[in-house]
N, C-alpha and C positions, 0 to 999 in steps of 0.2 A: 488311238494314240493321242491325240489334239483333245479329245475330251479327257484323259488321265493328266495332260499335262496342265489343261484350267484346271479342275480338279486340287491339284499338288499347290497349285497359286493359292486359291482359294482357303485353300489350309495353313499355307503359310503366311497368309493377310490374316486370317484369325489371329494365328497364334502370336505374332506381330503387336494384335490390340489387346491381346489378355496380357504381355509380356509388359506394353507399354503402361496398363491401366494399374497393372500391381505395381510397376515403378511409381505412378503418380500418388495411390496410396500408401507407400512408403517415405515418399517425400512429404506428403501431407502430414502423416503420423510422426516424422519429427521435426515440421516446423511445428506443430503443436504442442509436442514434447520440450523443445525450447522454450516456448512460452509458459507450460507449466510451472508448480512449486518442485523444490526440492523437498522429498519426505523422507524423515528416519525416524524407526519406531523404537525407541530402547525394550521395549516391551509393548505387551497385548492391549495393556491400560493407558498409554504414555503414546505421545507422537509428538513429534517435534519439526516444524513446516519452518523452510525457508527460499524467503525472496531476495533475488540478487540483479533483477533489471538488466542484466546482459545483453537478453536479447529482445528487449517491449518492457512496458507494464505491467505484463502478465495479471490486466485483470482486473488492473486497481484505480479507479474514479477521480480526480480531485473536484474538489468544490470549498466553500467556505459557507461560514452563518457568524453569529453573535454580531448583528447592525438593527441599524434602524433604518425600517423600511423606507423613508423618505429619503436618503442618500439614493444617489442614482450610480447603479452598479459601474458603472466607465470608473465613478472616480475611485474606486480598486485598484484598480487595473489586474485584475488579478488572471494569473496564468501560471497553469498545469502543466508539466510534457516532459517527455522520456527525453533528456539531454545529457551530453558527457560533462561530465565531474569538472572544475576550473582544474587551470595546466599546473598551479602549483601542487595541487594534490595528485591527477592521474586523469589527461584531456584523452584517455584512448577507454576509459569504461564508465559507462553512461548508468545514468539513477533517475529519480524521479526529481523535477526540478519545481520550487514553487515561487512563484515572483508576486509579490503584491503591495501594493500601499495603505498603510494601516488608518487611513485618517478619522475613523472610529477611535484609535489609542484603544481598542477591545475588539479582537479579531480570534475565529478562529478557522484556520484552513487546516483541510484535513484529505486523506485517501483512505478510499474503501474497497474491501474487495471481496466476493463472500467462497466460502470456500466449502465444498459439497461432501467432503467422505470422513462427513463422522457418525457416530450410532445416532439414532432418532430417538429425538426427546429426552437426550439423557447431559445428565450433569458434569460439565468437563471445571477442574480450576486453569485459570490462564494465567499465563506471564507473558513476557514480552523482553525482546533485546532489539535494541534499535540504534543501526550507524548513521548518522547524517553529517553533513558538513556544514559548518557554521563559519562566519569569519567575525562573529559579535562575543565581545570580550566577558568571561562572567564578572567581569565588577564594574561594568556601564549594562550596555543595549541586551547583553546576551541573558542576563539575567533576568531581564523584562520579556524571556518567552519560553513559554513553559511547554514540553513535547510530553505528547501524551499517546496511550497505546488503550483499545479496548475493545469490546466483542460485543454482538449481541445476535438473539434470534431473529432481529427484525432490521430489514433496511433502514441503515441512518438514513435518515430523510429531513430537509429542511420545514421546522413548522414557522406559524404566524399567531403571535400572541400580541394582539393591540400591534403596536406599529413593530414591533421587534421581529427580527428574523432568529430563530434561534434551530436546535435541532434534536431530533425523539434520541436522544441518548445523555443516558447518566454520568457524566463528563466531568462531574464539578467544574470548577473556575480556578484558571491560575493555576497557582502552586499545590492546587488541593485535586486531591482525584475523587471518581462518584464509583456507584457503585456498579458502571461498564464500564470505566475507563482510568486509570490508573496514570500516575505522578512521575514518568520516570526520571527526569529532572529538568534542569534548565540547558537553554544553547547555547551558552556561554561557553566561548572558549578560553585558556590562559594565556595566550598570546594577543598583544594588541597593535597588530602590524597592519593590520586590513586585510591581510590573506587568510585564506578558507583554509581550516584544518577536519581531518575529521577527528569523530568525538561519538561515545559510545554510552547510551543509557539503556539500564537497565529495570525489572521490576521489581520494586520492593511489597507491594500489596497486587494481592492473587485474591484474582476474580474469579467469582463462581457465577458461570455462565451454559445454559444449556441450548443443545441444538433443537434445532423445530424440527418439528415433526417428519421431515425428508431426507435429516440429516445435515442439515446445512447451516452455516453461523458465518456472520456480518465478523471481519476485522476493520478496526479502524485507527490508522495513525495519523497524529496532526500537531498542530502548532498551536497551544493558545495564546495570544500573542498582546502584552499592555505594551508594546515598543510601537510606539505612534509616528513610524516614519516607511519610507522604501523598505522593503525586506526581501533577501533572496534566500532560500534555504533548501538543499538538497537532504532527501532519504536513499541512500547508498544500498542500504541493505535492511529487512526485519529478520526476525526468528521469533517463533509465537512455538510454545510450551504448550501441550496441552494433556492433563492428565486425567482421567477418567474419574468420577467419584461413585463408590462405591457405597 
């Protein structure tokens, strides 16, 4: 009877650690699921991925380039980080927040983040929709920085040409976009009160962009920025287009 009754323990301390272990794999699987993208597929050819920062980064890099090497990076001061929106806009939902100082007057910061389920090696066109919050007016500061959206098969990665820091993507300059990265427009907003409004661009030129060989493609959104002073600018939200070419 004393050996049925360890027995009956024994079984029920199992069942205890399998019962405990699938909770914890459930908890895991949707704080993952938080940090993933949003996907919707209009169709078999078509996907359309969106980030909304709620709950993290979900994924996405900051960093900067366009200087010259001999500035000593302090005097940036530049910094990345998942922080809530200012309180005129909405201090209870957080975005991705960029603070930096331009004293190049030719800056550009950006986030990356690469994104794994698409077909291998194959040809997608992209667009781009992008919420950020600006409080720089477009007909002073806000017009001096130009938000840009763009893709590619290879990690953007910061190069070294002569003293210049610059980086492997086709970006153009400014008000112009390259042929990975696209123009959506300026951070200018129409108010000039000093408070953050949000403001929403969009893409007028679709980039033809393919995934590497695994299925996977580099997004990249940033600031390029001739406003040659303190800057702070939040990314609220993306949504990247992506349609298959046939």
């Amino acid at each position: 009877m004393k050996y049925l009754t360890v027995l009956k323990k024994k079984k029920m301390n199992k069942l205890l650690y399998i019962l405990f272990f699938c909770f914890l794999a459930q908890f895991l699987a949707a704080c993952a699921l938080q940090e993933s993208e949003e996907m919707i597929s209009p169709s078999p050819n078509e996907l359309a991925i969106e980030y909304s920062f709620s709950n993290g980064t979900q994924g996405w890099q900051g960093d900067f380039c366009d200087y010259d090497f001999s500035t000593a990076m302090s005097e940036f001061d530049f910094a990345y980080e998942h922080k809530f929106l200012p309180p005129e806009i909405n201090s209870a939902k957080p975005a991705l927040r960029f603070r930096f100082d331009n004293v190049s007057n030719d800056l550009f910061v950006f986030a990356k983040n690469r994104y794994d389920l698409l077909e291998p090696s194959t040809l997608y066109e992209v667009t781009f929709s992008v919420e950020i919050a600006s409080k720089y007016p477009e007909n002073g500061a806000g017009n001096a920085i130009s938000l840009k959206a763009g893709a590619s098969p290879l990690e953007p990665a910061k190069t070294l040409s002569g003293n210049y820091i610059g980086i492997n993507l086709l970006k153009g300059n400014h008000q112009f976009g390259g042929g990975q990265a696209s123009y959506l427009g300026s951070a200018g907003i129409l108010n000039n009160d000093g408070k953050f409004a949000l403001l929403t661009r969009s893409s007028n030129q679709k980039l033809l962009i393919s995934s590497d060989s695994r299925g996977s493609m580099w997004l990249v959104v940033g600031f390029d920025s001739q406003y040659g002073a303190y800057t702070e600018l939040y990314v609220n939200r993306i949504r990247i287009f992506l349609k298959k070419v046939s």
